[in-house]
Chimera marker file (.cmm) of the C-alpha trace (Angstrom):
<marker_set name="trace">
<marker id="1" x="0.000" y="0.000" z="0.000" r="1" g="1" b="0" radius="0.5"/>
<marker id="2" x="1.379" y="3.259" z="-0.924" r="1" g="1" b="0" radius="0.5"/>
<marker id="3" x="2.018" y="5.537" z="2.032" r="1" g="1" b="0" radius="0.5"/>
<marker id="4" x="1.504" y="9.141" z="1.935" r="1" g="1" b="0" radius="0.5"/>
<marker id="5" x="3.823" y="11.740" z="3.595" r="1" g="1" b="0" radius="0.5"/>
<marker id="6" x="0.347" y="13.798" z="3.508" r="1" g="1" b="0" radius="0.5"/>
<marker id="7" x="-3.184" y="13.705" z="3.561" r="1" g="1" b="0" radius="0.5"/>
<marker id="8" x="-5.377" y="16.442" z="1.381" r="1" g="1" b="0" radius="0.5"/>
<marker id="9" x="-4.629" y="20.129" z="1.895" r="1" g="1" b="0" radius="0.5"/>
<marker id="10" x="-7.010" y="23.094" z="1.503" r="1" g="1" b="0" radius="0.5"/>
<marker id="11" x="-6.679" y="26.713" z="1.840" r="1" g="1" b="0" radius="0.5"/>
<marker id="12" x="-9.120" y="28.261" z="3.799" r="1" g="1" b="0" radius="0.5"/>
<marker id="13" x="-9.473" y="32.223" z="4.287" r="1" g="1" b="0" radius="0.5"/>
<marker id="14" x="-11.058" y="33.076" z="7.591" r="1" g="1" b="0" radius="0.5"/>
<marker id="15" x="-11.888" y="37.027" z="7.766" r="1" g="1" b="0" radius="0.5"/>
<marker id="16" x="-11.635" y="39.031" z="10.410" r="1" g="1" b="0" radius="0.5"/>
<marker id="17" x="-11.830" y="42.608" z="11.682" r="1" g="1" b="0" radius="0.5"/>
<marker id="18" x="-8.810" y="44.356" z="11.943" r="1" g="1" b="0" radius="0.5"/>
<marker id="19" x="-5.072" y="43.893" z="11.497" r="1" g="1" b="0" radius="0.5"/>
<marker id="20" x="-4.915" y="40.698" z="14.353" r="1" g="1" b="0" radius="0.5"/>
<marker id="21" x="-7.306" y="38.222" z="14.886" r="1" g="1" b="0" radius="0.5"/>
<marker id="22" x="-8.980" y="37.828" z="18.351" r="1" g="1" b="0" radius="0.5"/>
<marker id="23" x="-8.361" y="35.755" z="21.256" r="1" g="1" b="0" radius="0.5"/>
<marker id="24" x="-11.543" y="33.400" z="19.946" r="1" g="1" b="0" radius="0.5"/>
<marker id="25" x="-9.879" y="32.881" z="16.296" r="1" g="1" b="0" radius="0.5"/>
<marker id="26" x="-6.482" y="32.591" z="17.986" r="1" g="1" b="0" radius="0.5"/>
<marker id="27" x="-7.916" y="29.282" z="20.446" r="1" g="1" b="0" radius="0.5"/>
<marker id="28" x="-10.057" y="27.932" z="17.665" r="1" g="1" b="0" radius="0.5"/>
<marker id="29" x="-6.825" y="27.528" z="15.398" r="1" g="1" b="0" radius="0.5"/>
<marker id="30" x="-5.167" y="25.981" z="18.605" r="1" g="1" b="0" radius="0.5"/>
<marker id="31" x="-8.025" y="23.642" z="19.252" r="1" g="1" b="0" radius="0.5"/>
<marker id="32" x="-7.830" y="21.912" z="16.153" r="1" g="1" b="0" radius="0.5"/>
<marker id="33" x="-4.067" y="21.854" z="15.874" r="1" g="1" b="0" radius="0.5"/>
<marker id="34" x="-4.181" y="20.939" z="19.731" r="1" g="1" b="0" radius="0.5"/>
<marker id="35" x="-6.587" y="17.768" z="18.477" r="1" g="1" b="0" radius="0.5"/>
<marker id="36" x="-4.253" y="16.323" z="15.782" r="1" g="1" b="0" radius="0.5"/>
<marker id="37" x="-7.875" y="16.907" z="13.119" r="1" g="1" b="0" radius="0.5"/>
<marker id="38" x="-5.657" y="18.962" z="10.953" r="1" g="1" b="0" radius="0.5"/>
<marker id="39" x="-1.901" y="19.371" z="10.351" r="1" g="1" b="0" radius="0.5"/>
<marker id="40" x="-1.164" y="23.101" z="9.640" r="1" g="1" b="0" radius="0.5"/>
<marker id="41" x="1.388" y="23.181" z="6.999" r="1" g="1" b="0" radius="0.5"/>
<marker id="42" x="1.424" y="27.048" z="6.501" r="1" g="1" b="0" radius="0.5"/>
<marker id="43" x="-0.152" y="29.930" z="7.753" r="1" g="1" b="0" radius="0.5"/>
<marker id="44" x="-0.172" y="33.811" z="6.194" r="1" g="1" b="0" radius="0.5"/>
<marker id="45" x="-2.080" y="36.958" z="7.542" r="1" g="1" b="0" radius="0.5"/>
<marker id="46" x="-3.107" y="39.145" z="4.994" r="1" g="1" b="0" radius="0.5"/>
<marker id="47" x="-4.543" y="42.566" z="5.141" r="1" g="1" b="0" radius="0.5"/>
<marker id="48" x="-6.640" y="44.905" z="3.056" r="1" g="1" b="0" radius="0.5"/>
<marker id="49" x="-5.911" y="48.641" z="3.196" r="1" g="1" b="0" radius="0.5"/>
<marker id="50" x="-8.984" y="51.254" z="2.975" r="1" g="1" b="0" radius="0.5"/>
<marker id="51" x="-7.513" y="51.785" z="-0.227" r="1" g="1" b="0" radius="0.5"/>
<marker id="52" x="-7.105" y="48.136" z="-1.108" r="1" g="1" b="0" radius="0.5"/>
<marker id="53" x="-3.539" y="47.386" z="-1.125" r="1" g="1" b="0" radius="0.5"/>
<marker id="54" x="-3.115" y="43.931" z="0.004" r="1" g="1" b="0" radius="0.5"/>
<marker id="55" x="-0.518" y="43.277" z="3.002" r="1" g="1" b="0" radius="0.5"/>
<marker id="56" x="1.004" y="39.780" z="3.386" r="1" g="1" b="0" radius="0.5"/>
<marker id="57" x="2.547" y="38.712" z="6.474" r="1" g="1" b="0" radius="0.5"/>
<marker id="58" x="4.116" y="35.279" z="7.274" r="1" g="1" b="0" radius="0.5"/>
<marker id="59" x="3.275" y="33.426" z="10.548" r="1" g="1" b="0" radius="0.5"/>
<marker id="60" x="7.346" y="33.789" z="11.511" r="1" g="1" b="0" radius="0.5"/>
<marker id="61" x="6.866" y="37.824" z="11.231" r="1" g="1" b="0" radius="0.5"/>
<marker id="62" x="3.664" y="37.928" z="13.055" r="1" g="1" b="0" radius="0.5"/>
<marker id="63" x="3.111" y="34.854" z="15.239" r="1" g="1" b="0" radius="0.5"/>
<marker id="64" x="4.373" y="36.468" z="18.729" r="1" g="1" b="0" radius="0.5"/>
<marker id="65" x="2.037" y="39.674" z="18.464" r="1" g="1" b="0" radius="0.5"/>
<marker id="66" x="-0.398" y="37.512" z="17.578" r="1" g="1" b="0" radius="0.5"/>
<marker id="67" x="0.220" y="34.876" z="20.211" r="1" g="1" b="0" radius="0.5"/>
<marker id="68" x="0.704" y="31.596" z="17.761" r="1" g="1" b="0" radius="0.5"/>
<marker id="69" x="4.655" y="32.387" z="18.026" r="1" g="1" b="0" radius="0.5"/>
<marker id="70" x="5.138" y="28.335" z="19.587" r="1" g="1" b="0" radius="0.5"/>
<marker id="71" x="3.104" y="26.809" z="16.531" r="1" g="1" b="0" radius="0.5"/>
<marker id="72" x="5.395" y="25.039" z="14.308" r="1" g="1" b="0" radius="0.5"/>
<marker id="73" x="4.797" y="25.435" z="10.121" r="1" g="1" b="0" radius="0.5"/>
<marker id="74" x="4.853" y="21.640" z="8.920" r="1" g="1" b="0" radius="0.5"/>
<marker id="75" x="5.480" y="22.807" z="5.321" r="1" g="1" b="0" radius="0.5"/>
<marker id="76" x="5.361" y="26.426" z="4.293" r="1" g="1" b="0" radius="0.5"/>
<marker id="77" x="5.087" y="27.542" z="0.361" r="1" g="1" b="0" radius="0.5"/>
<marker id="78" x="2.456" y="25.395" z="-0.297" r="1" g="1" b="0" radius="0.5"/>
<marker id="79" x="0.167" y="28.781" z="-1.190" r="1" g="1" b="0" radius="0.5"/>
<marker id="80" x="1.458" y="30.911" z="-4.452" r="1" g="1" b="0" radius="0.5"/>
<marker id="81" x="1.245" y="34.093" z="-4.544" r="1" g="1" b="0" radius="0.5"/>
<marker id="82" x="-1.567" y="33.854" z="-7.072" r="1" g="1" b="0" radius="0.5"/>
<marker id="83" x="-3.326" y="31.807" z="-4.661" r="1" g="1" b="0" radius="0.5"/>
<marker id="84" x="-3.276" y="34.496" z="-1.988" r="1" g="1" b="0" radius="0.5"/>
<marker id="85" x="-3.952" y="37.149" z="-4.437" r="1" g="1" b="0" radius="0.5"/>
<marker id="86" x="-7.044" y="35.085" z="-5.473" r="1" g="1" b="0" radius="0.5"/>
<marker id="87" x="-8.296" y="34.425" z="-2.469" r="1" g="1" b="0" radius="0.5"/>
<marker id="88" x="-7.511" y="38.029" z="-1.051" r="1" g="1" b="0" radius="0.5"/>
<marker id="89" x="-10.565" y="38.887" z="-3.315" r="1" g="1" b="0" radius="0.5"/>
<marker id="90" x="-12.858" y="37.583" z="-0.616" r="1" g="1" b="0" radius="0.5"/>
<marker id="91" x="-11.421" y="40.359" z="1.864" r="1" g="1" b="0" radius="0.5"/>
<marker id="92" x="-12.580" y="43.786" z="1.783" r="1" g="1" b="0" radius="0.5"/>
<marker id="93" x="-11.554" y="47.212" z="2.317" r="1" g="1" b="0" radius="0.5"/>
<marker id="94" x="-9.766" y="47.343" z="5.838" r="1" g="1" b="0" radius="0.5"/>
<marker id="95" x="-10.433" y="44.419" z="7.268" r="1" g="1" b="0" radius="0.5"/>
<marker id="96" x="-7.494" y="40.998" z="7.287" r="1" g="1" b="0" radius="0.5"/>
<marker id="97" x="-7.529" y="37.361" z="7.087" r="1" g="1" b="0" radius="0.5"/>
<marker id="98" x="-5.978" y="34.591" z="7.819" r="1" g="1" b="0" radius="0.5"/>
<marker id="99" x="-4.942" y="31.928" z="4.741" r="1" g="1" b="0" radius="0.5"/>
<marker id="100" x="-4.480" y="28.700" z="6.748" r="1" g="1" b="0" radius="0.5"/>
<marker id="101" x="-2.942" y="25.339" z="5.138" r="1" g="1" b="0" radius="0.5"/>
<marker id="102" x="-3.957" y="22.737" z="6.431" r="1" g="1" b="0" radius="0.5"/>
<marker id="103" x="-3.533" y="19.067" z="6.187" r="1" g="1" b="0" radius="0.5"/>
<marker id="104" x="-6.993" y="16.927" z="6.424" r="1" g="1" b="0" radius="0.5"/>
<marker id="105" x="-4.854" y="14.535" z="8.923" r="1" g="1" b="0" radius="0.5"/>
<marker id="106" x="-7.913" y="12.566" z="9.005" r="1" g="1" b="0" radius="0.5"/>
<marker id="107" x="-7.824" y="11.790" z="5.453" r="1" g="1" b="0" radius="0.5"/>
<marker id="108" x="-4.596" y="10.879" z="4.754" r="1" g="1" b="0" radius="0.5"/>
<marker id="109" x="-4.867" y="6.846" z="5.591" r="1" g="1" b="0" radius="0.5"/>
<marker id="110" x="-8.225" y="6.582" z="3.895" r="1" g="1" b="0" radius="0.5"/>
<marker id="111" x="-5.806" y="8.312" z="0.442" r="1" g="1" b="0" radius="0.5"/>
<marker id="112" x="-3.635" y="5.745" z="0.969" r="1" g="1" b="0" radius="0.5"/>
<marker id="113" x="-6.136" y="3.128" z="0.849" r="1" g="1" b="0" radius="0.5"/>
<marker id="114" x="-7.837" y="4.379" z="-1.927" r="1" g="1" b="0" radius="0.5"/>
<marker id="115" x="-4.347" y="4.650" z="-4.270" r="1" g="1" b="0" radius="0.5"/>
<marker id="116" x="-3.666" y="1.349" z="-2.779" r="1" g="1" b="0" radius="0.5"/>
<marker id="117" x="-7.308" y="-0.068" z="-4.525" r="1" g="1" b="0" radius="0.5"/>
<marker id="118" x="-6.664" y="1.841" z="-7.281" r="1" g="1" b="0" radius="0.5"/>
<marker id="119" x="-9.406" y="4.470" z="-6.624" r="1" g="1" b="0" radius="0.5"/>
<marker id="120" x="-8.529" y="8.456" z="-6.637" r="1" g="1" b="0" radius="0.5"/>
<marker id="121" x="-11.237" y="10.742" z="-5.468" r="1" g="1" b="0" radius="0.5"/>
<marker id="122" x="-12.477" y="12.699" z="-8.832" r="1" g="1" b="0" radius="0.5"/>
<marker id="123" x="-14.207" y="15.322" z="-7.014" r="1" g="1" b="0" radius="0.5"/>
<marker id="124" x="-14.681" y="17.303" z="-3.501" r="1" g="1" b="0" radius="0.5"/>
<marker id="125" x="-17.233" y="19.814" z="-2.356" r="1" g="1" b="0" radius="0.5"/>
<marker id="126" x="-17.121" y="21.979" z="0.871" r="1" g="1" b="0" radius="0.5"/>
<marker id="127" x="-20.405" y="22.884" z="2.099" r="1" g="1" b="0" radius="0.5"/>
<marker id="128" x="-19.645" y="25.360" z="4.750" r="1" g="1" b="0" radius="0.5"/>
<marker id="129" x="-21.157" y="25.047" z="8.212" r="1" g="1" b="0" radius="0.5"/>
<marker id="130" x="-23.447" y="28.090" z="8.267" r="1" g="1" b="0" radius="0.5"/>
<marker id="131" x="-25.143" y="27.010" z="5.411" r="1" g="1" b="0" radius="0.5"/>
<marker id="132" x="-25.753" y="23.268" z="6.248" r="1" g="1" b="0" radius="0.5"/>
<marker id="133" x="-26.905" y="24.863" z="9.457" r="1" g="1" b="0" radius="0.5"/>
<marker id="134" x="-29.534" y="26.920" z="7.491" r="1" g="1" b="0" radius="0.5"/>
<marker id="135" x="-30.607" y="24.233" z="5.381" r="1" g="1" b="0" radius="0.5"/>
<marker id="136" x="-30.816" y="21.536" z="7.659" r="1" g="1" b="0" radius="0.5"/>
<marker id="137" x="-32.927" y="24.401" z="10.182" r="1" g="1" b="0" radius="0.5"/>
<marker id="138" x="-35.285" y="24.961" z="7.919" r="1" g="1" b="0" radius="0.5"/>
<marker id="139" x="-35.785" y="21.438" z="7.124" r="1" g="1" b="0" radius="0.5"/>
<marker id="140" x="-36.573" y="21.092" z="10.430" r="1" g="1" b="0" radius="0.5"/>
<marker id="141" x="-39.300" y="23.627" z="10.486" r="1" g="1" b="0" radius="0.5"/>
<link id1="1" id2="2" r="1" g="1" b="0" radius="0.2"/>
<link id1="2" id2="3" r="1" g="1" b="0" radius="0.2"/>
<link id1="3" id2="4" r="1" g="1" b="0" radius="0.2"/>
<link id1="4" id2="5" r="1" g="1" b="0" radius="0.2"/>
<link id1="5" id2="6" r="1" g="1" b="0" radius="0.2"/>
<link id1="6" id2="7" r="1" g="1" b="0" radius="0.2"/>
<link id1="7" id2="8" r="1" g="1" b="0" radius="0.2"/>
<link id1="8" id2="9" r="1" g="1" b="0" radius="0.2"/>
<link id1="9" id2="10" r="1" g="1" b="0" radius="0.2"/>
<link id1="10" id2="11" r="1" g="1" b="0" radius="0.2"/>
<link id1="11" id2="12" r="1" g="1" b="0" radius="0.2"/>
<link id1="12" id2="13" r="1" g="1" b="0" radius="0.2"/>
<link id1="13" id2="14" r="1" g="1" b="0" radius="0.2"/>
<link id1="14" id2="15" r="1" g="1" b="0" radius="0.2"/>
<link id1="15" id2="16" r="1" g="1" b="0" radius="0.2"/>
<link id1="16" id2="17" r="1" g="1" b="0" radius="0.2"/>
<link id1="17" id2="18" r="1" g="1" b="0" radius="0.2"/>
<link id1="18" id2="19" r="1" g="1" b="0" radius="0.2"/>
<link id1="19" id2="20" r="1" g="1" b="0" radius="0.2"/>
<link id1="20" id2="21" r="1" g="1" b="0" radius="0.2"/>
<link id1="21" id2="22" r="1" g="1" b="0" radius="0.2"/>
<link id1="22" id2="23" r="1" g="1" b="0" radius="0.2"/>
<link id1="23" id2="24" r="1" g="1" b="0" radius="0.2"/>
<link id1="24" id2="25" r="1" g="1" b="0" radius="0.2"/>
<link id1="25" id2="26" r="1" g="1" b="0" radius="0.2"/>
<link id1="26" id2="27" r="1" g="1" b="0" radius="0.2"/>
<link id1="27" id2="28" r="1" g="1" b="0" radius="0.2"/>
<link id1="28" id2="29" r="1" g="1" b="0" radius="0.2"/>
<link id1="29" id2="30" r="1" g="1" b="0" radius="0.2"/>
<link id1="30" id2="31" r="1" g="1" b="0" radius="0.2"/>
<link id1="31" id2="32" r="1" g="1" b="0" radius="0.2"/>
<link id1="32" id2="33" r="1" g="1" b="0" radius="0.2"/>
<link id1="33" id2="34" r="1" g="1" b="0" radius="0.2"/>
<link id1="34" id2="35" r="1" g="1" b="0" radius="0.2"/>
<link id1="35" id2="36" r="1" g="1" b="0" radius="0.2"/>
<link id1="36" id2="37" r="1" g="1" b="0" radius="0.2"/>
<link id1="37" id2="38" r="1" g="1" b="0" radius="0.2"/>
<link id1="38" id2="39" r="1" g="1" b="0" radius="0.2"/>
<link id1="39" id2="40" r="1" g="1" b="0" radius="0.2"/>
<link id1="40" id2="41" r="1" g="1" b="0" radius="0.2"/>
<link id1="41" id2="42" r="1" g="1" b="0" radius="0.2"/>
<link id1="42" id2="43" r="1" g="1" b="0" radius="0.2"/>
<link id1="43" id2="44" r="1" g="1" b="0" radius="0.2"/>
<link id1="44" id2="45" r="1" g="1" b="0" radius="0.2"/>
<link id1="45" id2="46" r="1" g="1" b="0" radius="0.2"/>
<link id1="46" id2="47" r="1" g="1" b="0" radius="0.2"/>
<link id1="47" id2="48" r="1" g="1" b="0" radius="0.2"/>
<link id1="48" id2="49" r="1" g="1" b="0" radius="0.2"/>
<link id1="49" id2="50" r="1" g="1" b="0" radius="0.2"/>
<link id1="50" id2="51" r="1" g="1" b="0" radius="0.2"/>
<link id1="51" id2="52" r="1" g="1" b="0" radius="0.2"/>
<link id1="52" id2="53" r="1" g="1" b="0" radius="0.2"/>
<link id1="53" id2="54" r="1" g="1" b="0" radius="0.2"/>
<link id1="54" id2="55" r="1" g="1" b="0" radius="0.2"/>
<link id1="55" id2="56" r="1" g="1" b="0" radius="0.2"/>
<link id1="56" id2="57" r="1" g="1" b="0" radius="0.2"/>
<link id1="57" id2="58" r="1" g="1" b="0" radius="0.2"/>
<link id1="58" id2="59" r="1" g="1" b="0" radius="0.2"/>
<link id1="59" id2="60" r="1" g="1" b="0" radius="0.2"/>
<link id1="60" id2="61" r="1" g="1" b="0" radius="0.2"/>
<link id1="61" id2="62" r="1" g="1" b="0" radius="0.2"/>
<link id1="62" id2="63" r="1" g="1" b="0" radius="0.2"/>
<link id1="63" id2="64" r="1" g="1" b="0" radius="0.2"/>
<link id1="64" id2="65" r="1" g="1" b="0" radius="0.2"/>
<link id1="65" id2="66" r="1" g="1" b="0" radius="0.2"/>
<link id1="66" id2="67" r="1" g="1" b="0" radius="0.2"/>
<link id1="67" id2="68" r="1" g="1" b="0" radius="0.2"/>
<link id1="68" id2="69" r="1" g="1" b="0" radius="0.2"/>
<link id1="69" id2="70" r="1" g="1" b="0" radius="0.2"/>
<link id1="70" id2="71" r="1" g="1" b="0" radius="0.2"/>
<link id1="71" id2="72" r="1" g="1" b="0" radius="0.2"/>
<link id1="72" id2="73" r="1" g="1" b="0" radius="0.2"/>
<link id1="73" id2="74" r="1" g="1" b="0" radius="0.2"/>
<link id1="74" id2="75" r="1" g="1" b="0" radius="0.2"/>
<link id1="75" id2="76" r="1" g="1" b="0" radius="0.2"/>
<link id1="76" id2="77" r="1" g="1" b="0" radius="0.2"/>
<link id1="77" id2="78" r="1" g="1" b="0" radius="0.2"/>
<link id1="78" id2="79" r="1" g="1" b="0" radius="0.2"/>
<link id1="79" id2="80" r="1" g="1" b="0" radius="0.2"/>
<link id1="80" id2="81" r="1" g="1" b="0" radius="0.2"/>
<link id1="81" id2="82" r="1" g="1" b="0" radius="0.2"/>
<link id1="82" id2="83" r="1" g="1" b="0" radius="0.2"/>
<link id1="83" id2="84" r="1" g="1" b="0" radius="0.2"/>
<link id1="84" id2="85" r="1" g="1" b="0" radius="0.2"/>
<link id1="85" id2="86" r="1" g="1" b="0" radius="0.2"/>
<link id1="86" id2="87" r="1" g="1" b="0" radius="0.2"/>
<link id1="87" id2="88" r="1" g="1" b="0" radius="0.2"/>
<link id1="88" id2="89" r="1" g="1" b="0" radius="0.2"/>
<link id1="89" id2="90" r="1" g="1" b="0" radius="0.2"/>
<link id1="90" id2="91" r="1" g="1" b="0" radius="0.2"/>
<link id1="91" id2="92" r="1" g="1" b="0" radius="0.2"/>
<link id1="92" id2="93" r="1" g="1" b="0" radius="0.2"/>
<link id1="93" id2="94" r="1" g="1" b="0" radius="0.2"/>
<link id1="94" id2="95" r="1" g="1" b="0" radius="0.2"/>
<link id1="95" id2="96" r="1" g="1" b="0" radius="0.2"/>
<link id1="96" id2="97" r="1" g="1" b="0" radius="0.2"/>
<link id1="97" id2="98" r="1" g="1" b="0" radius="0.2"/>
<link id1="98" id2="99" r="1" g="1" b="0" radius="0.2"/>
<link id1="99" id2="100" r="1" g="1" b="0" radius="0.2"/>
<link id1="100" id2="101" r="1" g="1" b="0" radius="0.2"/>
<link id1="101" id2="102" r="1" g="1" b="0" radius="0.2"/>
<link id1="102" id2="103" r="1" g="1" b="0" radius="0.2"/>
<link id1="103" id2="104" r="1" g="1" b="0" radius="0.2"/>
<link id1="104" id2="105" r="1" g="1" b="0" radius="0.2"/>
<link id1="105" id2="106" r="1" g="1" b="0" radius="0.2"/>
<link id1="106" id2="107" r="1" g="1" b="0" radius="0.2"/>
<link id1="107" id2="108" r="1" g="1" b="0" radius="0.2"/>
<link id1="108" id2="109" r="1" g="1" b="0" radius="0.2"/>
<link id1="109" id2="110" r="1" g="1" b="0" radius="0.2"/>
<link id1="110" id2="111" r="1" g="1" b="0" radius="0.2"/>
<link id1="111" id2="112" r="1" g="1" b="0" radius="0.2"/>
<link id1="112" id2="113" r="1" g="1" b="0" radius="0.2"/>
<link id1="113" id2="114" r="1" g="1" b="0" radius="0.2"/>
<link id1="114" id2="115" r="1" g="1" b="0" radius="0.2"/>
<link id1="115" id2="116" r="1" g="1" b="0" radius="0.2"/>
<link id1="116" id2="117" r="1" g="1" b="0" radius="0.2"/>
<link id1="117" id2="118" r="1" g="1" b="0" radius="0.2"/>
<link id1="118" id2="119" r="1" g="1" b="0" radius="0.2"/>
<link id1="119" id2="120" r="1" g="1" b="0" radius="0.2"/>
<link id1="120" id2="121" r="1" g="1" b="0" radius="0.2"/>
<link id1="121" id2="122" r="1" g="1" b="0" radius="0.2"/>
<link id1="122" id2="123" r="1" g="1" b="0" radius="0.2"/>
<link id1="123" id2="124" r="1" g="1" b="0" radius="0.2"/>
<link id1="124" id2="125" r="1" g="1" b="0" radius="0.2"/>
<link id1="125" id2="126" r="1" g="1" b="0" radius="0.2"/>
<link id1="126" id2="127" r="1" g="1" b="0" radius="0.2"/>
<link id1="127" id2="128" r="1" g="1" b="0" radius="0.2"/>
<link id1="128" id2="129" r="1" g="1" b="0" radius="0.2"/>
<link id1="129" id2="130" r="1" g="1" b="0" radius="0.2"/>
<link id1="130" id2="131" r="1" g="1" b="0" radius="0.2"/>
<link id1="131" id2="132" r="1" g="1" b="0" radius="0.2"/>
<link id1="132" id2="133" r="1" g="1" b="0" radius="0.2"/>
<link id1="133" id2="134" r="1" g="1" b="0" radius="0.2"/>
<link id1="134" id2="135" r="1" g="1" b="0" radius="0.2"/>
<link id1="135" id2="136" r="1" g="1" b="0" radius="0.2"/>
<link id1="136" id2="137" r="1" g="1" b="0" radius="0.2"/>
<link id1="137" id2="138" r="1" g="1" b="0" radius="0.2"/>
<link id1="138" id2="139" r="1" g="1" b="0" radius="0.2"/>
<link id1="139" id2="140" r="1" g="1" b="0" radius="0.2"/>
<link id1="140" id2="141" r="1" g="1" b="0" radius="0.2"/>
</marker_set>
């Protein structure tokens, strides 16, 4: 069976007011890091000016004001620039983000399995969690 060195990685953006995120962003990205769920492999803060220039800062520039300074980058350059200035789309006008990589460390056995069988996944989807919520609420109703 073909072992992987890693699992699936996505890029997620979470937004936030500001130039820092809060303590609550700060202990969410510890909880899950904390819980072995996902393997961060890279982690950039990036910030919108009123104007729109975009501000990129790396986790090793920013990490102790920010109070992630202890987390260890598993494999950093994963995200191109083009990636960040695509997804810096989603941020607007004086507000900043976060572009985590992440490992799915979850996945990365069953993607063994599956090259081992032959199989590749052909396709993902993300349905983010506020809108399953909102579905599946007003199913409900």
């Amino acid at each position: 069976m073909p072992e992987f060195s890693y699992g699936p990685v996505e890029l997620i953006l979470v937004g936030f007011d500001g130039e820092r995120p809060g303590p609550e962003i700060v202990d969410a990205l510890r909880d899950v890091i904390d819980a072995g769920t996902v393997r961060l492999l890279d982690l950039l803060f990036v910030t919108r000016s009123p104007e729109g220039a975009l501000t990129v800062l790396e986790l090793e520039d920013a990490g102790d004001a920010i109070g992630l300074g202890e987390v260890v980058l598993e494999a950093t350059g994963l995200a191109s620039f083009e990636d960040i200035e695509e997804l810096a789309a989603e941020i607007p006008a004086g507000s900043s983000a976060a572009l985590l990589v992440i490992e799915l460390a979850w996945a990365k056995n069953l993607a063994s399995k599956l090259a081992a069988g032959h199989g590749a996944v052909l396709s993902t989807e993300r349905i983010p969690a506020p809108v399953v919520n909102e579905v599946l609420a007003a199913l409900a109703d």
